[in-house]
N, C-alpha and C positions, 0 to 999 in steps of 0.2 A: 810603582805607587799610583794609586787612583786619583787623578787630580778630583779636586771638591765640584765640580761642574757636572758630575757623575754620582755626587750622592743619592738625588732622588732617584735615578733611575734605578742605583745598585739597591737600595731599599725594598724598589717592587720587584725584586731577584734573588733577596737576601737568599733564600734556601739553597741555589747556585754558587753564590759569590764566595762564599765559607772556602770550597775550595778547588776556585779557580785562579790562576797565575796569566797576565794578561802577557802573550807571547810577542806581539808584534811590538819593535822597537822604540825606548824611551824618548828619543828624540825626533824621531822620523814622525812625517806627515802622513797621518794615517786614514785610509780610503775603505771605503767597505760598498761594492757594489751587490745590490739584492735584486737578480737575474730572472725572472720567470721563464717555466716551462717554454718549449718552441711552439709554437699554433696555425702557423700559415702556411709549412710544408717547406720545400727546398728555395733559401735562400731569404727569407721572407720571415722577420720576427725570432730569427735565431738571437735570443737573448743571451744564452748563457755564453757562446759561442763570441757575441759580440762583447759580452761584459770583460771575460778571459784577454780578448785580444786589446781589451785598453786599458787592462788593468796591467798585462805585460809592458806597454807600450812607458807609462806610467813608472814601474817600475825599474825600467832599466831607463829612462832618462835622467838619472845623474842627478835629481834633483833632491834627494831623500826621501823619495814617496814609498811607502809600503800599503798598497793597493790588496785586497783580497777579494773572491767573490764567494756569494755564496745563492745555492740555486733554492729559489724560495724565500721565506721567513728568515729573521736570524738565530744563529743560534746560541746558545744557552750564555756561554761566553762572553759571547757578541755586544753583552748589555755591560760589562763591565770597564769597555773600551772606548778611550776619549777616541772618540771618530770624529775628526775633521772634516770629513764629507763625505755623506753617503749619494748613492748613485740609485737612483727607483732606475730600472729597466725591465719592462715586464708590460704583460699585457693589461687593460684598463677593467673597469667596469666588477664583475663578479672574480675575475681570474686576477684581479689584482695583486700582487702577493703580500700588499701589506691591507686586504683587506681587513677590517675591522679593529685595525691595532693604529690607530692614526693616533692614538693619545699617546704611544712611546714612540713616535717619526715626532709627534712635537715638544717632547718632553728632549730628546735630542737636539732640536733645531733652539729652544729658547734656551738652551745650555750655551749655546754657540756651534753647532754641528749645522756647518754646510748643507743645502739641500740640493739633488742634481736629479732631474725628472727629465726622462728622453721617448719619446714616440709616444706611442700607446699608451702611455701610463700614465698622460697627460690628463687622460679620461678618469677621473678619480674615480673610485669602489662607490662613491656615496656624497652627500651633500656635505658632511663633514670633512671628506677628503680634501674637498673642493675646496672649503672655505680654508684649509689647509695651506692648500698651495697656495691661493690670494696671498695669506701674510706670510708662505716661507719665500718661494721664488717668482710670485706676483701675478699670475695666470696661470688659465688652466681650459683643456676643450669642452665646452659646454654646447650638449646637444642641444638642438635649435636655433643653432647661432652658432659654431664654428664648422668649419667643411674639413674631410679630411681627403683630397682628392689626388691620384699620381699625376704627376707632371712635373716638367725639367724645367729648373727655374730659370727667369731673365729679368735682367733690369735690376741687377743683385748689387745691396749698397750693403760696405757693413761700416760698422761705426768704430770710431778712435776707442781701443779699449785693451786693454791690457791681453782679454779673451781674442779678440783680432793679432795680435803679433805674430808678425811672418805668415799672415793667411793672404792668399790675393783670389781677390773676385773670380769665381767660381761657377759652373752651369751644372746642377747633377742632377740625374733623373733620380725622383725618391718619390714616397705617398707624404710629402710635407701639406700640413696642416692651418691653417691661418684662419683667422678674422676669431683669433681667443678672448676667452674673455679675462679683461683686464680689472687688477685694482683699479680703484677711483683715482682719476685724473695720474694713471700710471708710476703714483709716487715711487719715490725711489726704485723705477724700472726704468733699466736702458735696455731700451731695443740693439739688439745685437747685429742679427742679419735680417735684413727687407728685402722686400721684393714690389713693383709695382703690378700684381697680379692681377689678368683679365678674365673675362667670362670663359674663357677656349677651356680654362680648367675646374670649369664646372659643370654638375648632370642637370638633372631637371630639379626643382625644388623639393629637398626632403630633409630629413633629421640633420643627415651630412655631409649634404651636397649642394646648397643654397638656400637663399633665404632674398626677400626683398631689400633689407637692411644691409645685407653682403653689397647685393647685385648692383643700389646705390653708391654704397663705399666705392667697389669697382670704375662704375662710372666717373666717379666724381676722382679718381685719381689718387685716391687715398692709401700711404701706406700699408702692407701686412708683414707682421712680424714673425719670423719663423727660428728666430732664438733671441734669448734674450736675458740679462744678467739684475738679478737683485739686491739691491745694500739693503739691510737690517739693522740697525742702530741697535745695538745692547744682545741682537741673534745673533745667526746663522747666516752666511750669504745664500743668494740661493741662484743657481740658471738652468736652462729650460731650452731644448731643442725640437722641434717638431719633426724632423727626417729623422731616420733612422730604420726604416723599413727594409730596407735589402741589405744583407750580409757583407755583398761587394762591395758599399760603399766604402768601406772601413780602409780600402785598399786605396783610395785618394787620398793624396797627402793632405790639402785645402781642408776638405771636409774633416778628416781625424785631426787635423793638427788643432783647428775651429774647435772638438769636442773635448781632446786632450785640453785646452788651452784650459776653457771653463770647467772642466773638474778640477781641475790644479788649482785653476784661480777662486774658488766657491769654498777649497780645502785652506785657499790664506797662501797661496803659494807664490813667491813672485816669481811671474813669466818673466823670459828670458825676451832681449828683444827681437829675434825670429823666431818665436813661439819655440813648444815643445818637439822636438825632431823624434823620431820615430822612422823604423821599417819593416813594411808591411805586403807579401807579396805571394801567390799564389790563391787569393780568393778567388773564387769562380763566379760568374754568375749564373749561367746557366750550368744545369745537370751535366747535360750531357757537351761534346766536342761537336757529336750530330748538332746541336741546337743551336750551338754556336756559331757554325758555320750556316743554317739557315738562316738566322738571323743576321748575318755577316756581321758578324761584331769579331772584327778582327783581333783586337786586344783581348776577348775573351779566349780564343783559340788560342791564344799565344798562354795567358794565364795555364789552361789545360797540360797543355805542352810542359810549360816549365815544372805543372804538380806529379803529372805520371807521364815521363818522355818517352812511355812505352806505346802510349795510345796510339803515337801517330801511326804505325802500322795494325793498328788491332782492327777489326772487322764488329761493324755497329749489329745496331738491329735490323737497316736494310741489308744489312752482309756486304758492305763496300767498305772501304777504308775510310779512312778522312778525306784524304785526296780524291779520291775517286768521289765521295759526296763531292766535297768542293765543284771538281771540275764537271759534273751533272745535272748542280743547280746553279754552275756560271757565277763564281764567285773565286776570281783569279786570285783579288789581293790572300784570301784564305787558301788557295793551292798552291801561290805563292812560299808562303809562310810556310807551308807543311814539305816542299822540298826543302827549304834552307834548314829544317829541322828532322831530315833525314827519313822522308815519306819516299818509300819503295816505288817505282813508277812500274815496276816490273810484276807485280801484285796483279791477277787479273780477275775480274767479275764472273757472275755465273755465267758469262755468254762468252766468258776468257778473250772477255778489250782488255789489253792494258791502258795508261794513264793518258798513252799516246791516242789510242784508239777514242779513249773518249773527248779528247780535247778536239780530234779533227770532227766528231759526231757535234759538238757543241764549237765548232768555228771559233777557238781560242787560240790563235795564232802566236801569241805572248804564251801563253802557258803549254802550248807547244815545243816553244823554242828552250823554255824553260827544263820543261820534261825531257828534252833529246839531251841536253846536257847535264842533265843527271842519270844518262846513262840507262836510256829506256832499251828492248833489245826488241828493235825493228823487221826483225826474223820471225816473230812471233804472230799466230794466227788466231782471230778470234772464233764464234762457233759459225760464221758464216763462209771459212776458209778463208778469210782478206787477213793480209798482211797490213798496217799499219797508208802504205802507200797506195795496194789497192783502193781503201777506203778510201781518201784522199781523191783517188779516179773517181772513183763511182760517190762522191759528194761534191765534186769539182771545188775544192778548196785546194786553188793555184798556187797559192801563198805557202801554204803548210806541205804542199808535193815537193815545193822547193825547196824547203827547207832540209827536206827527209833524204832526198836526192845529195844533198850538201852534204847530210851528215851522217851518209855512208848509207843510206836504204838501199837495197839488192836491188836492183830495177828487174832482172833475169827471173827474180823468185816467183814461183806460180802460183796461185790461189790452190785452196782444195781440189778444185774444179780443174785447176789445171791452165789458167787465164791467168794473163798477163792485165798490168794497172791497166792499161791501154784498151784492154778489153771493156775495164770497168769505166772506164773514160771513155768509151765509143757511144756507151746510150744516150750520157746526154750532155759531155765535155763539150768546151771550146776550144777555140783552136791553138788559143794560149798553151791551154793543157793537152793538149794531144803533142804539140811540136815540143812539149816541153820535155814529155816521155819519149818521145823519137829521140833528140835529140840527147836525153841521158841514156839510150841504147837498149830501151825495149825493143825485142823484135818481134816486128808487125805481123810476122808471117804465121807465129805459132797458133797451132791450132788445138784450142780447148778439149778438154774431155766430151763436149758436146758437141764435136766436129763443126766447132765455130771458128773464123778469125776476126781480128778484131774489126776487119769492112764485112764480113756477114752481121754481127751485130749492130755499127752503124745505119746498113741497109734497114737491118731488123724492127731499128728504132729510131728512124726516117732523120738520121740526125744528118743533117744534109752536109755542117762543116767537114763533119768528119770523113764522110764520105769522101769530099772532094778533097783531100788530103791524103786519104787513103788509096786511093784510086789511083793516083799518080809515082805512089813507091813504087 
C-alpha cells in the first residue's frame, strides 16, 4: 500500500503508478542510492561501484534495511516508493544526475525522505540545487569559498552522535572537502567529523583551492567540517560527507562504518551502539601489483594477493615478477610478503638472475636469507655465467657469501668462464672474503678458461690484500 506521504509525488507519475506494484518490503527500511557514471578513471569517483558496496554492506546488517541502487536518474517505479533515504553519489555540477529534477529530491525530502549527499555531488547542478541542500542536509561546496584539496586528515574530532557509534578517530588519505557553505548560524547542523585543517593542504588561490576567508579561518584556528548530520523538524533528516574519492577507502572499517552509520541514521534507523558492522576486503588501490609495490604500500600488495593469488608469480610489463620488482626497487617488507604468499624465487629475468641473484646485486641481506629459504636453487647461472655466490665474490657482500656458503652453495661450481667465487673475489674482495672462500674450500689453484688463477687476477687488479694471501698458499 502507498503510504499518503507519496501522494503528491505519485500524482506527478500517475501515467506509471496505474501499473506498478512496489517490490521492496512492507516493513523494511527502505534506501535508494542514485550512483552516477565513473569520471576520474581507476579508483577514483567509482560511484556505482561504491554505491553497490554500501548498499550490500546495509543490507546484510541485520537491521531490516532494503538498500537498492540505481545508476543515474530514477526509475519509473522508483516514484511510487516510501524511500526513507536516498543517497546522491554522483558527480557535481553538469553531470549531476539529478540535474534539473531538484523539485522531486524535494518533494521527497518534505514528505520525510532522508537526504544523503557524498563527495562530488556536494557541488549542486545549480543554484536551486544548492539552496536544496541548505534546507535538506544544511551545506553544500560553493565555488569561491569551499576547497576541494587531497590530503590525509589530522587532528580528527568527531562528535557524540548516534552516526559516531563504534567509529574511533581515524587518519585517511581522501580529496575531502571543507570550509562549505553553511546554513545561517548552522541551525539544526551537527558537525559530525572535524578536523583542525592547515595551509600544507592548500594550492595557490583559485575557485577550489583557497581563498583569504579560508586562509584566515586556518589561521585563526577554526574548525572544518568534513561530515556532518541534519534534523529537520516536520522533513527529512539529512548528512553529508566530503571524502569519498577513492574506491579503497570503502575497505576501512572507521571510515565505512562513519558512512554506513549516517545513511541508516538519515533512513530513521537506530544505530546499534558499535555502529553498523560490515565486511569488506579485496579493494585495491592501485591498478596494478607493479604500482603497488613502487609505491610500497604494503597493504595494497597484500590486498592484490588476496583478489587474484595467481599474480604473485605472473610477469608485469617490465617482464619481472612481483618479487623480482620488489627486490630491484629495495622494498623488502613487499618481497617479504610475496614469498610468505608463495613468489617463486626460482623465476629468472631476462639476464636469468634469480630472486637470489638480485638481492645480492641490491645488498638485501634479509631478503636473502629470506629467498634461500624458500628454496632458491643456488646452482643456477645468470647471463654473465656467475652462480648466485660468484656474485657475491665479485660484489663483495660478506654477509650474504655467508650465508650462501651455510646453505649449501657449491663453493667447487665454476662460472661460465670457468672461475671460481674466489676468482671473482680476487678483483676487489677483502680479506674477510677471500679467507672466507678458502676456508669454505674453493681451490685457489684452478685455472680459468682465460688461463687465469685467482693471484693472476689479484696481481691483474692490484688488489694487494689478496695478493698477500694468495701468495702464501
Amino acid at each position: 500500500m502507498i503510504g499518503p506521504k507519496r501522494i503528491i509525488t505519485k500524482l506527478l507519475f500517475s501515467c506509471f503508478c496505474l501499473s506498478l506494484v512496489v517490490t521492496t518490503g512492507a516493513n523494511g527500511t527502505k534506501i535508494l542510492f542514485l550512483a552516477g557514471e565513473p569520471s576520474h578513471g581507476w579508483n577514483a569517483h567509482e560511484f556505482v561501484a561504491g554505491s553497490e558496496l554500501l548498499a550490500n554492506c546495509l543490507n546484510e546488517s541485520g537491521l531490516g534495511i532494503e538498500a537498492v541502487v540505481r545508476e543515474g536518474w530514477l526509475m519509473s517505479q522508483d516514484f511510487i516508493v516510501d524511500w526513507d533515504a536516498i543517497v546522491l553519489y554522483t558527480d557535481g555540477e553538469d553531470k549531476h544526475v539529478a540535474k534539473g529534477r531538484t523539485q522531486y529530491l524535494r518533494n521527497f525530502f518534505e514528505e520525510g525522505t532522508g537526504i544523503v549527499v557524498l563527495h562530488y555531488a556536494l557541488e549542486g547542478a545549480d543554484q536551486e540545487m544548492n539552496e536544496f541542500y541548505l534546507n535538506s542536509i544544511g551545506g553544500y561546496f560553493e565555488v569561491n569559498w569551499s576547497v576541494n584539496p587531497q590530503w590525509t586528515l589530522d587532528n580528527v574530532s568527531l562528535a557524540e552522535h548516534p552516526i559516531t557509534s563504534g567509529v574511533s578517530s581515524f587518519l585517511t588519505e581522501d580529496e575531502w572537502y571543507f570550509h562549505m557553505r553553511f546554513r545561517g548560524g548552522m541551525k539544526g547542523v551537527t558537525p559530525i567529523l572535524s578536523t583542525l585543517a592547515t595551509e600544507k593542504a592548500l594550492g595557490q588561490d583559485g575557485p577550489r583551492s583557497g581563498n583569504p576567508t579560508l586562509r584566515e579561518e586556518l589561521k585563526n584556528g577554526v574548525p572544518q567540517h568534513l561530515a556532518w548530520a541534519a534534523e529537520n523538524p516536520g522533513k527529512g533528516r539529512g548528512f553529508a560527507l566530503t571524502g569519498g574519492n577513492f574506491h579503497h577507502n570503502w575497505s576501512q572499517d572507521d571510515f565505512r562504518k562513519l558512512v554506513l552509520n549516517g545513511i541508516a541514521w538519515t533512513a530513521g534507523v537506530d544505530i546499534p551502539s558499535d555502529g553498523i558492522a560490515s565486511q569488506v576486503s579485496g579493494l585495491i588501490k592501485y591498478k596494478t601489483i607493479s604500482e603497488a609495490i613502487a609505491r610500497n604500500d604494503v597493504v595494497d600488495v597484500k590486498r592484490h594477493l588476496e583478489r587474484t593469488p595467481d599474480v604473485v608469480n605472473t610477469l608485469g610489463r617490465s617482464k619481472m615478477t612481483p618479487l623480482q620488482e620488489a627486490i630491484m626497487r629495495k622494498k623488502p617488507e613487499a618481497a617479504l610478503l610475496l614469498l610468505e604468499n608463495g613468489a617463486d624465487p626460482n623465476v629468472v629475468t631476462s639476464r636469468s638472475q634469480t630472486a637470489m641473484h638480485l638481492a645480492i646485486d641490491r645488498d638485501l641481506p634479509v631478503i636473502a636469507k629470506a629467498v634461500l629459504k624458500a628454496g632458491v636453487d643456488l646452482s643456477i647461472r645468470d647471463s654473465q655465467g656467475w652462480t648466485a655466490l660468484h656474485l657475491a665474490g665479485a660484489k663483495n657482500r660478506n654477509g650474504i657469501a655467508e650465508l650462501l656458503i651455510e646453505g649449501g652453495a657449491d663453493v667447487k661450481r665454476l662460472s661460465a668462464a670457468g672461475g671460481t667465487p674466489l676468482h671473482e673475489a680476487a678483483v676487489g674482495g677483502n680479506a674477510e672474503l677471500i679467507k672466507l672462500l678458502l676456508d669454505a674450500g674453493v681451490d685457489p689453484t684452478v685455472i680459468s678458461d682465460h688461463d687465469k688463477s685467482a693471484l693472476d687476477i689479484a696481481k691483474e687488479y692490484e688488489n694487494v690484500v689478496a695478493v698477500k694471501i694468495l701468495e702464501k698458499l
